[in-house]
Structures are given as C-alpha cells and as structure tokens.
C-alpha positions in Angstrom: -107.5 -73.5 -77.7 -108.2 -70.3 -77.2 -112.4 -69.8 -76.0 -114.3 -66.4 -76.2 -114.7 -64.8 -72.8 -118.2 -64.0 -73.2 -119.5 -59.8 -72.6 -119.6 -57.9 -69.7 -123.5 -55.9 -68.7 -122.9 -53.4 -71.2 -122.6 -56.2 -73.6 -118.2 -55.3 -74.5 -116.9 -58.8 -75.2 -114.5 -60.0 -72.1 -110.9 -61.1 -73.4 -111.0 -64.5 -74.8 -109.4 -67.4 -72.7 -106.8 -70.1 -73.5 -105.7 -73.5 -72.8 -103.6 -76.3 -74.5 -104.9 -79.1 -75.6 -102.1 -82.0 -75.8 -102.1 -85.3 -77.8 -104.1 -84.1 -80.4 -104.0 -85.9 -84.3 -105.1 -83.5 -87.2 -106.1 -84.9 -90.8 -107.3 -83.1 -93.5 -110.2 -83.0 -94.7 -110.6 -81.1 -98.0 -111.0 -77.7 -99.4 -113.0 -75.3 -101.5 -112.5 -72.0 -103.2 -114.7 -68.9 -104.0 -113.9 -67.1 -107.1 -116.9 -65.5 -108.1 -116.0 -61.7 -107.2 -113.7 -62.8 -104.4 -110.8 -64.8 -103.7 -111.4 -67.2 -100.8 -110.5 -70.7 -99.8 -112.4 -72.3 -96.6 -110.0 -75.4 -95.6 -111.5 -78.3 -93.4 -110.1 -80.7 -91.0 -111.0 -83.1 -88.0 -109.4 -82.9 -85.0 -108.7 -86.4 -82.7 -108.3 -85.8 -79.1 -108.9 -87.6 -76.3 -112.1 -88.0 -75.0 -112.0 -85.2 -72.0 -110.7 -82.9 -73.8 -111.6 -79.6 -73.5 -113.1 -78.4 -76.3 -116.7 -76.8 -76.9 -118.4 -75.7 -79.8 -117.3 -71.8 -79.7 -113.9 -72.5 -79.6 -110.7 -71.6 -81.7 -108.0 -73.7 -82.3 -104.8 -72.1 -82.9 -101.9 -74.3 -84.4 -98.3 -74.7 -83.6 -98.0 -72.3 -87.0 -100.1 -69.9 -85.3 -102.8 -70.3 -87.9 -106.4 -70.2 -86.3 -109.2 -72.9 -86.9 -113.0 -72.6 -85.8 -114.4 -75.2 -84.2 -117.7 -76.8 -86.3 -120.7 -77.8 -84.2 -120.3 -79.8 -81.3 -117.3 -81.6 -80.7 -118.3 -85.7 -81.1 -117.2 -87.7 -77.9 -117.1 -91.7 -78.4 -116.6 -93.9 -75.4 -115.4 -97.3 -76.0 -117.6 -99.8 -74.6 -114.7 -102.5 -73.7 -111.6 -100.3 -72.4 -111.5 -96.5 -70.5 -110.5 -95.0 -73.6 -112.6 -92.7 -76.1 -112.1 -90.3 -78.6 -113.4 -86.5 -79.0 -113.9 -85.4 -82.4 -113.4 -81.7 -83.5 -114.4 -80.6 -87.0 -112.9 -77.4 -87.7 -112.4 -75.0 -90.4 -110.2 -71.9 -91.7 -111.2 -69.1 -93.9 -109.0 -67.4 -95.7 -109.1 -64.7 -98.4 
C-alpha cells in the first residue's frame, strides 16, 4: 500500500508512505473502455483482506507486477458475529490509456 503523505504549510505534498499488506485475495471485477476521442480502459477489482488491515480510502495499492490500483471509497469491514474473524473489503480501480 502505498498512502499519500499529506502537504507541508506551504501546501508541497510530503512523500507518500508505504506498508504491506499480507494475505490479501484479489478478484476481478470487470472493465470498460473509452473510445470516443481517446483510448482508455478503467479496470475494476475487489480486494479481500483481513479485517485490520490497513487500508483507508486515499490509498494506493501497488501489485506484485508493480501495477498501481486506487482505492474506491471506504474500505468495507465485516465482523463475523460467531468467530474473531472478519473481512475488509477494498474496491479498487486502474486507469489506463
């Protein structure tokens, strides 16, 4: 994950931050492409993590690949009501063209 460091007081962004997130599953979730006067594919997928992960809203995912994903909204976090366990779920997109 890699998270936007914010701006300074003059308002310069600060260097962005990053962390891994481990254990993660990724499944695809569609695609559409732009051809009126431009060439441009936006791909979708939702990210499964567990349910303290640390993601937020502003972050960017970058893949083993080294392609880079923006996080969608809130992350979703789902507690299960009979065991410890949870899920976090991260819609994310990639622009491309």
């Amino acid at each position: 994950m890699s998270r936007p460091g914010g701006t300074n007081r003059y308002g310069d962004p600060l260097p962005a931050t990053e962390h891994q997130v481990t254990g993660c599953v990724i499944a695809p979730a569609g695609s559409d492409e732009q051809t009126d006067r431009q060439e441009q594919v936006t791909r979708r997928a939702t990210v499964y993590a567990d349910v303290d992960a640390d993601v937020g809203a502003t972050d960017r995912l970058v893949l083993a690949d080294g392609t880079r994903w923006q996080v969608i909204g809130d992350p979703q976090r789902y507690r299960s009501p009979f065991a410890p366990a949870g899920v976090c779920q991260v819609h994310i997109e990639r622009v491309t063209g």
